[in-house]
Backbone as XML, in Angstrom:
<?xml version="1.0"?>
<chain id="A" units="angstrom">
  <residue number="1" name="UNK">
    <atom name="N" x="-24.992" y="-31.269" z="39.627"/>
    <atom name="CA" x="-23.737" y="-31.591" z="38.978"/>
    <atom name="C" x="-23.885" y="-31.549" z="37.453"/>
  </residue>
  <residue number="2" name="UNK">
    <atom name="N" x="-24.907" y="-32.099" z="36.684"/>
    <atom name="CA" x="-25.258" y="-32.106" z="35.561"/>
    <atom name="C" x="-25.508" y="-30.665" z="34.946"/>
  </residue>
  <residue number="3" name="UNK">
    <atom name="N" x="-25.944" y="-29.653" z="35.993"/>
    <atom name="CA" x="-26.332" y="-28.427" z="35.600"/>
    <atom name="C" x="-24.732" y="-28.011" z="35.253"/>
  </residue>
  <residue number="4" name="UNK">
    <atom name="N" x="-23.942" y="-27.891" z="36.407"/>
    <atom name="CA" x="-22.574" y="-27.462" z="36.177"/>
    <atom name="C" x="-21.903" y="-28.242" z="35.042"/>
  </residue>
  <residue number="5" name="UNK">
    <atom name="N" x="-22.118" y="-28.834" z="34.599"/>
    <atom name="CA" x="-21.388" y="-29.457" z="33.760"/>
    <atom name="C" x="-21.729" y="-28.888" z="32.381"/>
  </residue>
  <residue number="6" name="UNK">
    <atom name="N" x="-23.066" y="-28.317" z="32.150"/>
    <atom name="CA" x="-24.103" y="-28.226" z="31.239"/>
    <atom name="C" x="-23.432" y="-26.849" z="30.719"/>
  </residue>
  <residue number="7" name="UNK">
    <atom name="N" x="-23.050" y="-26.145" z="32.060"/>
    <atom name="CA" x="-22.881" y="-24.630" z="31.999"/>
    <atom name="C" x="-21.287" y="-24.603" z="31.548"/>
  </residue>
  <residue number="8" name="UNK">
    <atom name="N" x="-20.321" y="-25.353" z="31.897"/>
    <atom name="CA" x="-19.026" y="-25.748" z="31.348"/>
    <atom name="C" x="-19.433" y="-25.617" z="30.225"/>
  </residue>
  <residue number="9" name="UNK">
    <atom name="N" x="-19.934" y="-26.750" z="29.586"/>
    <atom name="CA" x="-19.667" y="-26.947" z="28.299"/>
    <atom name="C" x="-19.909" y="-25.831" z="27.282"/>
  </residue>
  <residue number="10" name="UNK">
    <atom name="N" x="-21.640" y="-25.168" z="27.775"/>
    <atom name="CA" x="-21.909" y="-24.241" z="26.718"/>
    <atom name="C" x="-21.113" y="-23.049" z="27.028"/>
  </residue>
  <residue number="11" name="UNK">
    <atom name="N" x="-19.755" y="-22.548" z="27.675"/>
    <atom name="CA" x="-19.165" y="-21.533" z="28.318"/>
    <atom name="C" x="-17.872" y="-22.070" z="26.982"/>
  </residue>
  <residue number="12" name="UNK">
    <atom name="N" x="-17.729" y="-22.517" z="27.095"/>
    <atom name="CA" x="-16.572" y="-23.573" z="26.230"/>
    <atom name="C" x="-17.400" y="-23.426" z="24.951"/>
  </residue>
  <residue number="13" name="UNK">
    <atom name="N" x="-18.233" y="-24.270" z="24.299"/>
    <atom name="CA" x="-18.978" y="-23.717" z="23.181"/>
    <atom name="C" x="-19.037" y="-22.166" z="22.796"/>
  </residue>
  <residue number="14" name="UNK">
    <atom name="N" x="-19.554" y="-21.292" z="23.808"/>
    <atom name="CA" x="-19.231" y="-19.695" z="23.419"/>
    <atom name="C" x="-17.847" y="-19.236" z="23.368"/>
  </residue>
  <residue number="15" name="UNK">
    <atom name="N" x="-17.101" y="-19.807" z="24.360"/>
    <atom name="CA" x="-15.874" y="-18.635" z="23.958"/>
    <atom name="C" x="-15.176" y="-19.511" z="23.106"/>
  </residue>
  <residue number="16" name="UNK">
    <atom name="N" x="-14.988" y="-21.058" z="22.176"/>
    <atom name="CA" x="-14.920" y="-21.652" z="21.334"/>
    <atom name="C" x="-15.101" y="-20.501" z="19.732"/>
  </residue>
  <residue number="17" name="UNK">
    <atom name="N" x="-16.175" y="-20.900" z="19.839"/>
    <atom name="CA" x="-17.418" y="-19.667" z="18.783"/>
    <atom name="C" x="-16.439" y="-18.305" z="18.425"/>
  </residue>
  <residue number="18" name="UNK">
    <atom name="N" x="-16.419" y="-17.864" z="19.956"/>
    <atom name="CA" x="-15.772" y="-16.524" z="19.785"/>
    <atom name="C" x="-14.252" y="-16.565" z="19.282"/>
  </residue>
  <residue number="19" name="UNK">
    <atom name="N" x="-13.568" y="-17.040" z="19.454"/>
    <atom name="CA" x="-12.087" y="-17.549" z="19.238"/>
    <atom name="C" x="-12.075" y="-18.090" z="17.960"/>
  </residue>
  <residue number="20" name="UNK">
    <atom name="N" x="-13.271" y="-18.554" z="17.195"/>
    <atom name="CA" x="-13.121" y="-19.026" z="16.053"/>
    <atom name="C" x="-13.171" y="-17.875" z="15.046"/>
  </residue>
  <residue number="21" name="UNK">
    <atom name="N" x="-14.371" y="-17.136" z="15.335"/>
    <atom name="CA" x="-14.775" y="-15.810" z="14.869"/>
    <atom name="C" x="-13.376" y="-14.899" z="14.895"/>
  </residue>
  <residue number="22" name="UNK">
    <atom name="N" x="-12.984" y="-14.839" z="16.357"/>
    <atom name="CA" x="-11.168" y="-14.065" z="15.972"/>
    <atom name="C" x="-10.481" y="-14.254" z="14.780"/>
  </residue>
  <residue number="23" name="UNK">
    <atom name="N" x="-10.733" y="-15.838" z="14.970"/>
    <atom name="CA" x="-9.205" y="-15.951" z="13.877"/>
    <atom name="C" x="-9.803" y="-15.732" z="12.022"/>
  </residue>
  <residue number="24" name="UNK">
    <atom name="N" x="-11.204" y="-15.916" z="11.985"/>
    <atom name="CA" x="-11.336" y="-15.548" z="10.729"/>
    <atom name="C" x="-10.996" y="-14.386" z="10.722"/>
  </residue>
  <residue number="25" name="UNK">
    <atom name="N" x="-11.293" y="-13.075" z="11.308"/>
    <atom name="CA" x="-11.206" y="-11.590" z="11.331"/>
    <atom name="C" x="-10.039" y="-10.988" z="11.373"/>
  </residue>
  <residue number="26" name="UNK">
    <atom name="N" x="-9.244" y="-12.181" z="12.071"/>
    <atom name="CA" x="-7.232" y="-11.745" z="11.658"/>
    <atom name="C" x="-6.694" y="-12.099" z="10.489"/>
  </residue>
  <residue number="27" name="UNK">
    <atom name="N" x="-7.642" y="-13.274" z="9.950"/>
    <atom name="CA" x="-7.013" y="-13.614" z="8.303"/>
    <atom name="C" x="-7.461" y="-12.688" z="7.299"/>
  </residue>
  <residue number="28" name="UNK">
    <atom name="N" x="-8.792" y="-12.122" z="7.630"/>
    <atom name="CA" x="-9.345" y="-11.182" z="6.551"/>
    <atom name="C" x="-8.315" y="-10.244" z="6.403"/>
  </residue>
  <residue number="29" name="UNK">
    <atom name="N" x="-8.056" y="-9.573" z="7.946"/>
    <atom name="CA" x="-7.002" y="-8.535" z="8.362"/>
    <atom name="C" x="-5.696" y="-8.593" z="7.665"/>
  </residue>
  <residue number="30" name="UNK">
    <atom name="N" x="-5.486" y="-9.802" z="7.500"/>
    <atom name="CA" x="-3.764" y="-10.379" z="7.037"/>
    <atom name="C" x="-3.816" y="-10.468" z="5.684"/>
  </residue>
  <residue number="31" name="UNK">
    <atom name="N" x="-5.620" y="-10.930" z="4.790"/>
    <atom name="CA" x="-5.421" y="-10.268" z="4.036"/>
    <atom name="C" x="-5.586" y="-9.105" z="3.082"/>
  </residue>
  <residue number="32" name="UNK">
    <atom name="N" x="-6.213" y="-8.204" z="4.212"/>
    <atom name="CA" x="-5.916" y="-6.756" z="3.827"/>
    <atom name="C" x="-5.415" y="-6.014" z="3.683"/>
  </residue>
  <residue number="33" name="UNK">
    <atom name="N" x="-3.986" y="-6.519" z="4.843"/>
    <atom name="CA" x="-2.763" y="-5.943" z="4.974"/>
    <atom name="C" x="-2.023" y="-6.462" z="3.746"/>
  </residue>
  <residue number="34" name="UNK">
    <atom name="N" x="-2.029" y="-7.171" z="3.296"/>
    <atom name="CA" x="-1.124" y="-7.955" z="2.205"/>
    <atom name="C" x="-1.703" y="-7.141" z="0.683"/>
  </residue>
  <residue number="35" name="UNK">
    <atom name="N" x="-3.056" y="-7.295" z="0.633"/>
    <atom name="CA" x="-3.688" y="-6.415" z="-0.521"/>
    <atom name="C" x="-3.305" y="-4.656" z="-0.201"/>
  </residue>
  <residue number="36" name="UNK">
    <atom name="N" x="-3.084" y="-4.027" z="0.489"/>
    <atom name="CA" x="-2.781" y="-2.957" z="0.829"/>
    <atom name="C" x="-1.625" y="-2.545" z="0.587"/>
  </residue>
  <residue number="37" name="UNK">
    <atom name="N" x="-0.672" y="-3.486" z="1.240"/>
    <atom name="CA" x="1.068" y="-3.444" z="1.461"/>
    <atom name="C" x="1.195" y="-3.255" z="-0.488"/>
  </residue>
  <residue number="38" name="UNK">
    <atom name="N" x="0.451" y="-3.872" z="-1.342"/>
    <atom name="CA" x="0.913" y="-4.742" z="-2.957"/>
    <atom name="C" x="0.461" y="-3.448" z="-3.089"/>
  </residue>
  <residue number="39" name="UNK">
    <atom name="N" x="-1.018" y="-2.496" z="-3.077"/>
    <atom name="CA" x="-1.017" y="-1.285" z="-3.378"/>
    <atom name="C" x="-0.192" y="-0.336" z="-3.664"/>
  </residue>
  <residue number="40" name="UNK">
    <atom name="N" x="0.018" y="-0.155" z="-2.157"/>
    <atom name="CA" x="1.305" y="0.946" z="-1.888"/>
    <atom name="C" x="2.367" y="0.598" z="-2.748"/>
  </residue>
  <residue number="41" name="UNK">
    <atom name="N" x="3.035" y="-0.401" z="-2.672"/>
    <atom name="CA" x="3.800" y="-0.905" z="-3.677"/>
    <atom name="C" x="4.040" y="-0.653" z="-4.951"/>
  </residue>
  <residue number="42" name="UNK">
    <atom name="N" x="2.585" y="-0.666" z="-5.484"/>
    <atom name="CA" x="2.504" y="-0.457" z="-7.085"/>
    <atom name="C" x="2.165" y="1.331" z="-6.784"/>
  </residue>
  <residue number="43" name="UNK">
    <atom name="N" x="1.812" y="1.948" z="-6.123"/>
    <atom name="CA" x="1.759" y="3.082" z="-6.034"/>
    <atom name="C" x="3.045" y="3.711" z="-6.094"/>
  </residue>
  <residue number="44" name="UNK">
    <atom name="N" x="3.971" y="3.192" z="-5.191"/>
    <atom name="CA" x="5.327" y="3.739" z="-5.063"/>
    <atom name="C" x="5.779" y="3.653" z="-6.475"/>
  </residue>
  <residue number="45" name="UNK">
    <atom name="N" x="6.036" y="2.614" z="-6.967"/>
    <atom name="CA" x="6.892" y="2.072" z="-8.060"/>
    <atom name="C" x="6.153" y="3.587" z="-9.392"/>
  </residue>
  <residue number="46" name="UNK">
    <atom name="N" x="5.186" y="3.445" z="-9.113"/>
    <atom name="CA" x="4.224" y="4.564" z="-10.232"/>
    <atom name="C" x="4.350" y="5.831" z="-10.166"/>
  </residue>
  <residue number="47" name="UNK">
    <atom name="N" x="4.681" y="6.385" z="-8.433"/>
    <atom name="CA" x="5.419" y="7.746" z="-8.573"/>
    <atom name="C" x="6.857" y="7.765" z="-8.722"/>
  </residue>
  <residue number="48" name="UNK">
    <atom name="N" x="7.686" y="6.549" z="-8.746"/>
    <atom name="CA" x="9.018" y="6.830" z="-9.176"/>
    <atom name="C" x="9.340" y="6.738" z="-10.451"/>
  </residue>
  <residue number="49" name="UNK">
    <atom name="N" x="8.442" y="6.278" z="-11.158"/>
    <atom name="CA" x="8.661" y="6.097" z="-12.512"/>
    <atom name="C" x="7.928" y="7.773" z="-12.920"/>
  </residue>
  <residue number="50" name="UNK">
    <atom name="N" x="6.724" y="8.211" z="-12.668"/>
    <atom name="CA" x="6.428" y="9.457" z="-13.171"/>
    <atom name="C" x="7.751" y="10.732" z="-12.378"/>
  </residue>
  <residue number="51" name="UNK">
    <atom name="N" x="8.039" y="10.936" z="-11.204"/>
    <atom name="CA" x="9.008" y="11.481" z="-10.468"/>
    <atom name="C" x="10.179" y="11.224" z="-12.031"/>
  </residue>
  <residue number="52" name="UNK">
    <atom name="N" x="10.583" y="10.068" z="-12.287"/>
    <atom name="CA" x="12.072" y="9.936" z="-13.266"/>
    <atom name="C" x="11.670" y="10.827" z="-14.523"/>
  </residue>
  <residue number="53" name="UNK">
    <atom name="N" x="10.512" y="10.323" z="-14.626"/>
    <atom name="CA" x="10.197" y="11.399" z="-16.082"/>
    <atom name="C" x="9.847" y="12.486" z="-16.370"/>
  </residue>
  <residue number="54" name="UNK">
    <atom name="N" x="9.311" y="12.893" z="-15.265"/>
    <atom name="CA" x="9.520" y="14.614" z="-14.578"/>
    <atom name="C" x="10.995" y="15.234" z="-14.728"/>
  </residue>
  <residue number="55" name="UNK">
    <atom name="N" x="11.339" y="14.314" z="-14.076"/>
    <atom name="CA" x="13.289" y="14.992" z="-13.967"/>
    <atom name="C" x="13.757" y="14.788" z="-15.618"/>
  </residue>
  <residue number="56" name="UNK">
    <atom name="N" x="13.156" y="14.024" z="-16.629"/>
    <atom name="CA" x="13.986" y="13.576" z="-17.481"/>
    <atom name="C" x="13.242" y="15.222" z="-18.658"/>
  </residue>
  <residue number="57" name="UNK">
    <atom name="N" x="12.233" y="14.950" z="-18.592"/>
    <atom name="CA" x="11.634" y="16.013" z="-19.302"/>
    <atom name="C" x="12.178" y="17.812" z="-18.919"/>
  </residue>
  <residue number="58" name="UNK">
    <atom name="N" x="12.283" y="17.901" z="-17.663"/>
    <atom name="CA" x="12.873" y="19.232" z="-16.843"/>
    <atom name="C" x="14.604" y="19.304" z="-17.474"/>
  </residue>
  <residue number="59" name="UNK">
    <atom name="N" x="15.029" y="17.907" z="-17.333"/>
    <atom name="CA" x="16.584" y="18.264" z="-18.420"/>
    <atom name="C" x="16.195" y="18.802" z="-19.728"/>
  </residue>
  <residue number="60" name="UNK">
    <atom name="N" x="15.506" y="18.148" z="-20.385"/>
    <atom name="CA" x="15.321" y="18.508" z="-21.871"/>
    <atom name="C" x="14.509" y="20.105" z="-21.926"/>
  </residue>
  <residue number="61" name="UNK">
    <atom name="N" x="13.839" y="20.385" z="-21.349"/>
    <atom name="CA" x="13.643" y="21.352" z="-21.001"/>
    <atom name="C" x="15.167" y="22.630" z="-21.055"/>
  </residue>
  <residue number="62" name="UNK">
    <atom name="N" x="15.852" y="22.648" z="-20.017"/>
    <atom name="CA" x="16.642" y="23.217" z="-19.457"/>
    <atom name="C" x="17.707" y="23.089" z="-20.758"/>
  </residue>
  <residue number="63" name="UNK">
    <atom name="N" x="17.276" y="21.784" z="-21.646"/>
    <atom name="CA" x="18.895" y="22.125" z="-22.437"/>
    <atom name="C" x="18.230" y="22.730" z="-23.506"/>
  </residue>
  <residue number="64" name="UNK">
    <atom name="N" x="17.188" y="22.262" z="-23.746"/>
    <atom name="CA" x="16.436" y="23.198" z="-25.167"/>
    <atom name="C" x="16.736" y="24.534" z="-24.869"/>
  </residue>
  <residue number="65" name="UNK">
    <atom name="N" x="16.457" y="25.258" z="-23.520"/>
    <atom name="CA" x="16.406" y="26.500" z="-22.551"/>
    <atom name="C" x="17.832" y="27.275" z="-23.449"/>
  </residue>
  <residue number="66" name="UNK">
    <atom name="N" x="19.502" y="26.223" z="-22.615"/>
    <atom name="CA" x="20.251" y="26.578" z="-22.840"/>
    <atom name="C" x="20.689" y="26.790" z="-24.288"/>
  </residue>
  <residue number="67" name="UNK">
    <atom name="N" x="20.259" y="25.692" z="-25.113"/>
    <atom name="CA" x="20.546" y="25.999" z="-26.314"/>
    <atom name="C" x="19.935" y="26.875" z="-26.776"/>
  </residue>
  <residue number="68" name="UNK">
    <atom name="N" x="19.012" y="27.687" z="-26.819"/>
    <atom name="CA" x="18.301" y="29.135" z="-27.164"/>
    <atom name="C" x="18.815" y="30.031" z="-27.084"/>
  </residue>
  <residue number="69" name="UNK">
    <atom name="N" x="19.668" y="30.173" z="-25.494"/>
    <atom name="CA" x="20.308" y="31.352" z="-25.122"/>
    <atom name="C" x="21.276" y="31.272" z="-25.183"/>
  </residue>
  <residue number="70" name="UNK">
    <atom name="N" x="21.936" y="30.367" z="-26.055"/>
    <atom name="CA" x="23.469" y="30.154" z="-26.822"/>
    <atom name="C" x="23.379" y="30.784" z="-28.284"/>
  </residue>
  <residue number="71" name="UNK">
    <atom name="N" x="21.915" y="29.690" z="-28.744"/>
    <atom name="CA" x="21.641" y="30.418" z="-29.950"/>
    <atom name="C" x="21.614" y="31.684" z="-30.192"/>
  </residue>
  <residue number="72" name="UNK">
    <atom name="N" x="20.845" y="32.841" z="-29.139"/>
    <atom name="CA" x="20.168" y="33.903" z="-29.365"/>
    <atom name="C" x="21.599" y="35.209" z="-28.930"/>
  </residue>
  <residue number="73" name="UNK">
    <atom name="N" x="22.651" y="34.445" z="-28.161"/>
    <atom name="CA" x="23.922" y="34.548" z="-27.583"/>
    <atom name="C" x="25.258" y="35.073" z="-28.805"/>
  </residue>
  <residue number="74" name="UNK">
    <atom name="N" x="24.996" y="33.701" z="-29.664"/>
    <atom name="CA" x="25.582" y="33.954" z="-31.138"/>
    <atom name="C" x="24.978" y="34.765" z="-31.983"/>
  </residue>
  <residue number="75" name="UNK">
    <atom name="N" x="23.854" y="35.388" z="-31.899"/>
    <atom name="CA" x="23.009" y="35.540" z="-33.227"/>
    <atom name="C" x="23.241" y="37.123" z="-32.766"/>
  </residue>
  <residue number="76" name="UNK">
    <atom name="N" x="24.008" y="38.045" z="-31.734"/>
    <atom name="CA" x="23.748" y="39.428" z="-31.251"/>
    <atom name="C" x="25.196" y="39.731" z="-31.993"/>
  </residue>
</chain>
């Protein structure tokens, strides 16, 4: 009886152990996901801001463009 009891407990002690070990490895997880998610985040925000100034530079572009061939338009 003492044996069975012996074997309870340390069965309970291991999968204890193990279940404890889980939950650290889901918080690391939770916060990797959280450090990851803030990444992407600042990643996004960094190609929409370079993406806006792409487009903003491609206008100035295009009107410098047009004004040339207005200029060069008048000047024949």
């Amino acid at each position: 009886m003492r044996a069975l009891l012996e074997d309870f407990r340390q069965n309970f002690d291991r999968l204890t152990n193990k279940v404890k070990q889980k939950e650290v490895l889901i918080e690391d997880l939770k916060e990797q996901i959280v450090m990851l998610q803030s990444l992407s985040a600042e990643k996004n925000d960094s190609l929409k801001a370079e993406r806006a100034r792409h487009k903003k530079i491609l206008r100035l572009k295009e009107k410098e463009l047009d004004n040339q061939w207005r200029g060069n338009l008048l000047n024949l």
